[in-house]
C-alpha atoms as one frame of an Amber mdcrd trajectory, in Angstrom:
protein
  18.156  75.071 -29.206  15.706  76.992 -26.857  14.443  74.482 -23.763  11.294
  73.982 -25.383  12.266  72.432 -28.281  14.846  70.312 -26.523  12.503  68.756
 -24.188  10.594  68.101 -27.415  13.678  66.722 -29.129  14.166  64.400 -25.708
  10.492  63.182 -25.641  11.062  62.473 -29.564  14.395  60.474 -28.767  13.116
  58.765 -25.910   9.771  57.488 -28.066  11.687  56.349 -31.033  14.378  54.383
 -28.365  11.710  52.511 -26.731   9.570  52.197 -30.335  12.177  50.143 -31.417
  12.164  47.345 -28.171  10.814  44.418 -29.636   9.454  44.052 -26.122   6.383
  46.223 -25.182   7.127  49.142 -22.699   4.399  51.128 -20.466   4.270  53.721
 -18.061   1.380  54.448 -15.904   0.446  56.880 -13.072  -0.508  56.011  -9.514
  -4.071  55.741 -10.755  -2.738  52.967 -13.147  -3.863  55.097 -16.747  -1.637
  54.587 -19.644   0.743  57.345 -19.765   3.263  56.253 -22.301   3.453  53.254
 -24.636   5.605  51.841 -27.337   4.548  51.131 -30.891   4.733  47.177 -29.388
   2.120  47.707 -26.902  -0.379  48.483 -29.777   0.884  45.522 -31.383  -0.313
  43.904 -28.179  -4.038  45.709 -28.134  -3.845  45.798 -31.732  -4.904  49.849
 -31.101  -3.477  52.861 -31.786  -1.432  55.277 -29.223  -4.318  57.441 -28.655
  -6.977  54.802 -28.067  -4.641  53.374 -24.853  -2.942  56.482 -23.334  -5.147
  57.940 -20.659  -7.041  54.437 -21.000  -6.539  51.545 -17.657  -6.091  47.824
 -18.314 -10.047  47.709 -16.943 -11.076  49.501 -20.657  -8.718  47.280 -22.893
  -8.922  43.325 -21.405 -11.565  41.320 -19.419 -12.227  42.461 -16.100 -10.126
  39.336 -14.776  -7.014  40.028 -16.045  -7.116  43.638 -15.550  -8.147  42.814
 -11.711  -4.295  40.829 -12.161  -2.850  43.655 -13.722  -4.068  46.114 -10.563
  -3.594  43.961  -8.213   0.215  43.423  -9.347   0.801  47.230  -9.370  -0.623
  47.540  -5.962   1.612  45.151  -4.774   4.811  47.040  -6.020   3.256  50.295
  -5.126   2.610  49.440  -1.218   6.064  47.903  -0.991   5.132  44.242  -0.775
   7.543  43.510  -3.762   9.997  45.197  -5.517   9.217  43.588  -8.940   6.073
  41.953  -9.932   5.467  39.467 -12.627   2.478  37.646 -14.205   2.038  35.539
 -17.049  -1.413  36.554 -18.792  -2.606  35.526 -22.620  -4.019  38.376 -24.421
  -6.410  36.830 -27.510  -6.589  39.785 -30.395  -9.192  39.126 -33.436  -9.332
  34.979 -32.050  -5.555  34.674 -31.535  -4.499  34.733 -28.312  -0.070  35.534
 -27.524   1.444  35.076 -23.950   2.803  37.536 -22.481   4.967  37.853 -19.062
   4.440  40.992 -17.817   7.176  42.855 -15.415   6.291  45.834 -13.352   8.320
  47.999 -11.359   8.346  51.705  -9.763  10.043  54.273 -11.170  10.793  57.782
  -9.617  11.306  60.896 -11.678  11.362  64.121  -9.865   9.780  63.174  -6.410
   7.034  61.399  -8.695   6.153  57.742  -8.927   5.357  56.049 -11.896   4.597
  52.306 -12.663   6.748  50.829 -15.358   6.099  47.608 -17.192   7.819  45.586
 -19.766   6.022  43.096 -21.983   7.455  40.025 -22.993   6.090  37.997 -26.212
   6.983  34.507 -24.642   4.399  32.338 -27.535   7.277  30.825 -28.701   8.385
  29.166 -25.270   4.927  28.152 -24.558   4.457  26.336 -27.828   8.305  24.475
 -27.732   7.411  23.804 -23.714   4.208  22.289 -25.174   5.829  20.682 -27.994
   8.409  19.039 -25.101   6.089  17.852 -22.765   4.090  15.653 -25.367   7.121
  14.316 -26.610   8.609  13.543 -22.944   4.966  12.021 -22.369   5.733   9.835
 -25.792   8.704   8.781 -24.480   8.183   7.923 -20.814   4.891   5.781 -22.731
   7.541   4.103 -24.129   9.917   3.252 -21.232   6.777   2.180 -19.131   5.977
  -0.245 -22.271   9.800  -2.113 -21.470   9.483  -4.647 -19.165  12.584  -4.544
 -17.212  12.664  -2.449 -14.060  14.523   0.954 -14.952  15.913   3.561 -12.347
  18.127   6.583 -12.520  19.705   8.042  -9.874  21.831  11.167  -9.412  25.069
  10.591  -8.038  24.378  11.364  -4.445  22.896   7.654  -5.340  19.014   9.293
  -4.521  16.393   7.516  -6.433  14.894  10.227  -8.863  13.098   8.591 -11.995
  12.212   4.701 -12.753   9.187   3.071 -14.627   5.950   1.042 -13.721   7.971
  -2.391 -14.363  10.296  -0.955 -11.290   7.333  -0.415  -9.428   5.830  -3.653
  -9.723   9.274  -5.533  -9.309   9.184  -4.090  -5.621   5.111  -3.358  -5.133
   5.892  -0.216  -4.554   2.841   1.880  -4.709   3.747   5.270  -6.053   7.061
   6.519  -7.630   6.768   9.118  -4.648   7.609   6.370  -2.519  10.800   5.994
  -3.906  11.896   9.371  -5.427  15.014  11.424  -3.582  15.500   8.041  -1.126
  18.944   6.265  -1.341  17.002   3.066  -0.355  14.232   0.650  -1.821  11.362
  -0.122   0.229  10.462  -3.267   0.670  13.564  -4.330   0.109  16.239  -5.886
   2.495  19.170  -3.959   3.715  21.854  -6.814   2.389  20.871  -4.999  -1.577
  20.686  -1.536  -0.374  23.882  -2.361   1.038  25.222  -3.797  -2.587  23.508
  -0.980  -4.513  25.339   1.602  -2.436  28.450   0.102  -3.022  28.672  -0.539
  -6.869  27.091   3.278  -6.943  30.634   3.934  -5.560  32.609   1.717  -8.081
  31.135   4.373 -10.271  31.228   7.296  -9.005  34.469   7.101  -7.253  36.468
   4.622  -8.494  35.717   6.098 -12.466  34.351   2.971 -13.492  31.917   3.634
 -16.413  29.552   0.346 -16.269  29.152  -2.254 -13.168  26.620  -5.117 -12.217
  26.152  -7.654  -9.340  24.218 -10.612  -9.205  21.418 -10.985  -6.434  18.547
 -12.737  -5.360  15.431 -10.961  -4.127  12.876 -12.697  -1.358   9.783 -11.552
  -1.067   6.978 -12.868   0.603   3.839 -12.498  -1.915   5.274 -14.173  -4.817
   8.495 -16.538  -5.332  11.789 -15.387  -5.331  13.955 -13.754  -8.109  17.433
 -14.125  -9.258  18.569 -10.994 -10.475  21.651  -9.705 -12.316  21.675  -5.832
 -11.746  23.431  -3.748 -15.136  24.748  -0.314 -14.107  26.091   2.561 -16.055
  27.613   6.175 -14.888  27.809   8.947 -17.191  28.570  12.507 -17.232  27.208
  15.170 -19.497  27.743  19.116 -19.435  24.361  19.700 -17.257  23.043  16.325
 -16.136  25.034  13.287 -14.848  24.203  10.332 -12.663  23.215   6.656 -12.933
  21.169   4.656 -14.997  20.686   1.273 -13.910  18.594  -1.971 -14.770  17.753
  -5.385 -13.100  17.369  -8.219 -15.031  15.166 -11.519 -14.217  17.003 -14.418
 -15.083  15.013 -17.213 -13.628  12.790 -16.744 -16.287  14.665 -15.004 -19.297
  17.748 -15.509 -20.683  20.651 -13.267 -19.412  21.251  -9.401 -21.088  24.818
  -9.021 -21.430  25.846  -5.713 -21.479  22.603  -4.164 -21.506  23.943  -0.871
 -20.738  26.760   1.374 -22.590  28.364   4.871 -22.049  25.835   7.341 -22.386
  27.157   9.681 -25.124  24.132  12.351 -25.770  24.287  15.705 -24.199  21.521
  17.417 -23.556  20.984  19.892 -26.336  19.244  23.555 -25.118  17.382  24.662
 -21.807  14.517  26.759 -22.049  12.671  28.670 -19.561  10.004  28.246 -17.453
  10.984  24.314 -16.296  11.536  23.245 -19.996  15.037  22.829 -18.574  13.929
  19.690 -16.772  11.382  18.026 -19.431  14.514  18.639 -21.852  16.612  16.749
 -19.064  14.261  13.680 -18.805  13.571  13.791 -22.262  17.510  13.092 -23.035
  17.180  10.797 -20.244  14.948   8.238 -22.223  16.505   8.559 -25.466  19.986
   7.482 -23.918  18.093   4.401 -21.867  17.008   3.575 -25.519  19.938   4.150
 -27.595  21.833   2.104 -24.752  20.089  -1.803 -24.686  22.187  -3.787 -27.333
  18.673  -5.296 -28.611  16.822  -2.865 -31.032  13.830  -1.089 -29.996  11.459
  -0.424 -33.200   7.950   1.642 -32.252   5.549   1.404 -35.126   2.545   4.006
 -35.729  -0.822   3.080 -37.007   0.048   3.624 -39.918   3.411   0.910 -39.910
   5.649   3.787 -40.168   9.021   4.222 -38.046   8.250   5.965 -35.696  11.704
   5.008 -32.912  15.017   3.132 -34.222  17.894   2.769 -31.928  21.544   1.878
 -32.370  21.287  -1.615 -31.710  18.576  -1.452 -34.766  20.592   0.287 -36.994
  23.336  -2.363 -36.197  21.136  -5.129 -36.445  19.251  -3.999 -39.895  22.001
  -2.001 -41.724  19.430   1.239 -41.891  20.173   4.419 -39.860  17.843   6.435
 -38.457  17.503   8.699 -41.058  16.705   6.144 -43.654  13.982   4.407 -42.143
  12.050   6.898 -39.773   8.935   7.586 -41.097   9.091   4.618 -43.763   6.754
   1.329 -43.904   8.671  -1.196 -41.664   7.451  -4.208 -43.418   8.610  -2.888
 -46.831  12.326  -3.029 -45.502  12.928  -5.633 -43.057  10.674  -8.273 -44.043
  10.641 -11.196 -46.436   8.248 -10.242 -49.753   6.656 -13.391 -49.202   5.618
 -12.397 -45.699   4.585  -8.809 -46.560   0.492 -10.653 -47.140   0.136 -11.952
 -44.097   1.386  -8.987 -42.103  -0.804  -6.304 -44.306  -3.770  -8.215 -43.221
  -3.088  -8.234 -39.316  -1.908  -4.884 -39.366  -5.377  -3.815 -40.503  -7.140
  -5.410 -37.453  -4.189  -4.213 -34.958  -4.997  -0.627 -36.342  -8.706  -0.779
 -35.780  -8.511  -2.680 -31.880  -5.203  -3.369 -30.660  -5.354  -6.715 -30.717
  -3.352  -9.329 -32.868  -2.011 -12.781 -31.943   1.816 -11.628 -32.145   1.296
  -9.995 -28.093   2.449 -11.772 -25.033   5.026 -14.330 -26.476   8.376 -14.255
 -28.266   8.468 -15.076 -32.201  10.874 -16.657 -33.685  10.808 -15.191 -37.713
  13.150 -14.188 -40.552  14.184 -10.707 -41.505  15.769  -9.407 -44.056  18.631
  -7.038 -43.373  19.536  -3.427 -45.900  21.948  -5.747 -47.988  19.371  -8.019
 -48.622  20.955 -11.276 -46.734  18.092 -12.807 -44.589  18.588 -14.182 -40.987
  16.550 -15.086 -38.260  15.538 -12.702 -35.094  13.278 -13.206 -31.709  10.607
 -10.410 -31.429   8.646  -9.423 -28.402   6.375  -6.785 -29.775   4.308  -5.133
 -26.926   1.015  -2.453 -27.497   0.706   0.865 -26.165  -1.685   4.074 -27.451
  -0.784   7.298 -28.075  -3.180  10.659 -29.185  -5.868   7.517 -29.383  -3.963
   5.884 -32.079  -2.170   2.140 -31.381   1.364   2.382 -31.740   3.636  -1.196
 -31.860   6.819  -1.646 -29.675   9.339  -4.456 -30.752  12.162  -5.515 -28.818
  14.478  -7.471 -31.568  17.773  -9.693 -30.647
């Protein structure tokens, strides 16, 4: 083979190599013209070969993203950074794909060249999106609960609790509170108490503690308290999870905690990680209270059942999500009367069931009837009234 037609067999090899990288690949001069692309990078333009090489990013996008693109290669080209990245969405025929873009320097024969790699990252955008509105469902839903709710990591720092927590201590903002090993506004005898039952747990291996105590405070009356803590341990997230519970009003929760047993299930890129994390954070604050938690959609299908419901009721979760509640757990003779001020509820949000506890009859999977308290509570979600019921 004569060294012609090997350097055209090695140009062949190399373009049918990088063809075949499901990620686009570019190479560009030092005046930042296409020199060589990959059969993904027309994908990307949705052009051919010969309509991009010799072509800059300044004839193919918007002039804002191709001021981006320069200014990205500049930076790797004057030394500022050895790798440059930008995340950029790139709409062909009305659908637009995002892309991470990587860009480096490459040196072949005393000559620079700018390389770049093209990642297709759609698919991490839309599950990041898909995430964060169902973390956003889900914190909606621990705000709803009206017990104060913490979590703290096990250097016993404050990092997540909802509004009822806030209120309990009028504490303005949960910045107030987050990464502190203390409660404002709150005397040193319980910060004392909370410090040390954090130990019982993470220490002595105790898996659930509380303590009694009574808070003083001088805007309202004081509060006797019993305070329910649990410590668990996962493969990426551990910490503590803890409650307080006002029993000069309410009757005592026993055991309102358990071992958390859910692990948190994938980590994505791009902080997905973390909305995962919280995410599996809710779900085990849920799946831990021994009194079931039903959420309702405006259309009276089951939207949330927890453990303690599928105890209580007979029905696991994949028997009654996304059924008509009434249809299962409530007398026949009943079923009228509910249909009616469901309708209204749908339309307004209001109904006369908010704001006190009912005492009714349900009927559990086996068909035996007994009698339940409900607190149902009203949130909205995408615009649409949703129902929360606490049942014991």
């Amino acid at each position: 083979m004569n060294e012609t037609n090997n350097l055209k067999f090695q140009q062949t090899l190399f373009q049918t190599i990088i063809d075949n990288d499901p990620n686009g690949i570019f190479v560009k001069d030092l005046n930042h013209n296409y020199i060589i692309v990959n059969h993904q990078m027309e994908t990307i333009f949705n052009l051919k070969k010969e309509q991009i090489i010799g072509k800059c990013d300044f004839d193919l996008m918007d002039k804002d993203m191709a001021q981006d693109c320069m200014n990205a290669e500049k930076e790797v080209l004057i030394g500022l950074t050895k790798s440059a990245k930008l995340e950029k969405m790139i709409v062909v025929d009305g659908e637009g794909r995002h892309y991470l873009i990587q860009k480096n320097i490459i040196h072949v024969e005393n000559e620079k060249f700018i390389l770049g790699v093209v990642m297709d990252i759609t698919e991490l955008k839309l599950t990041e999106l898909k995430l964060k509105s169902q973390n956003t469902f889900l914190e909606n839903i621990l705000d709803s609960i009206p017990l104060p709710i913490y979590y703290k990591n096990t250097q016993s720092r404050f990092v997540k609790c909802n509004k009822s927590f806030l209120d309990f201590f009028e504490i303005d903002s949960i910045f107030d509170i987050v990464n502190k090993n203390f409660i404002p506004n709150c005397s040193a005898e319980f910060n004392i108490l909370d410090k040390e039952s954090d130990g019982e747990l993470t220490k002595k291996g105790k898996i659930q503690t509380k303590f009694e105590f009574q808070f003083e405070f001088s805007s309202k009356e004081n509060i006797d308290s019993i305070i329910y803590k649990s410590y668990y341990k996962s493969e990426n997230l551990s910490g503590i999870i803890g409650v307080i519970v006002d029993v000069t009003q309410h009757k005592k929760f026993e055991n309102i905690l358990k071992e958390f047993n859910e692990q948190l299930e994938r980590q994505v890129e791009f902080e997905v990680s973390e909305r995962l994390k919280t995410k599996n954070l809710l779900n085990q604050i849920i799946e831990a209270t021994f009194d079931a938690i039903i959420v309702i959609d405006d259309e009276e299908k089951v939207k949330i059942w927890n453990k303690a419901a599928e105890i209580i009721f007979g029905y696991t979760k994949v028997e009654i999500i996304g059924k008509v509640l009434h249809e299962h757990i409530m007398p026949k003779n009943l079923n009228k009367n509910f249909e009616n001020g469901f309708k209204n509820f749908k339309q307004s949000g209001d109904g006369t069931i908010f704001g006190k506890i009912l005492e009714l009859e349900a009927v559990k999977k086996d068909g035996t009837s007994f009698p339940v308290e409900v607190a149902v509570s009203r949130m909205k979600i995408d615009n649409k009234w949703h129902a929360v019921g606490i049942v014991r």
